[in-house]
C-alpha positions as CSV (number, residue, x, y, z in Angstrom):
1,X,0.0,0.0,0.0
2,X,2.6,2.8,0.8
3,X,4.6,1.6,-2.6
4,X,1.5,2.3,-4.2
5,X,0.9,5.3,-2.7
6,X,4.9,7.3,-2.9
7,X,4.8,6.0,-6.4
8,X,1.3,6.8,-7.4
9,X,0.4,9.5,-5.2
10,X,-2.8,8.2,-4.6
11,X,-4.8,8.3,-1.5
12,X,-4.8,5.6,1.0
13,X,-8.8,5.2,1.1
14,X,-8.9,5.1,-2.8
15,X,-6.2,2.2,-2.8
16,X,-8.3,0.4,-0.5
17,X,-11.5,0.6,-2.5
18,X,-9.5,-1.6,-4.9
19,X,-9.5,-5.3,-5.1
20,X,-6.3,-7.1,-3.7
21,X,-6.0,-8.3,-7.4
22,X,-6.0,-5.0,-8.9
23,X,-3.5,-4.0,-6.1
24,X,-1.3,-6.7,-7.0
25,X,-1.4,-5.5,-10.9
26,X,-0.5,-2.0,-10.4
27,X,1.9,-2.9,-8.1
28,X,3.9,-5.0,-11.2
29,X,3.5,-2.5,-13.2
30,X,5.0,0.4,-11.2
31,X,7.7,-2.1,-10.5
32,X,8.2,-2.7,-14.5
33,X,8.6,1.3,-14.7
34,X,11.4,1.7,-12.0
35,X,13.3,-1.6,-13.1
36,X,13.3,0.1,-16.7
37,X,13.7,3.7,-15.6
38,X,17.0,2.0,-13.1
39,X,18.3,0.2,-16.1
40,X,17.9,3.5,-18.7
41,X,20.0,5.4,-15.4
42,X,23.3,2.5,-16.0
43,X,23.4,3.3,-20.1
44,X,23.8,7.2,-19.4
């Protein structure tokens, strides 16, 4: 939840609202971003 929410910037009662599933899904997907935004840092 607090990943979701530095990341995001979203609300703590508006992640809750979601499903765990959808949870789970974002939280892949902001993962995806920071391991491609890391690796685009290491070619500069």
């Amino acid at each position: 939840m607090a990943f979701l929410s530095y990341h995001l910037h979203w609300p703590h009662d508006e992640l809750m609202e979601l499903e765990h599933r959808d949870r789970r899904l974002w939280t892949t997907k902001v993962s995806a971003l920071n391991e491609r935004a890391n690796a685009d840092d290491g070619r500069q």
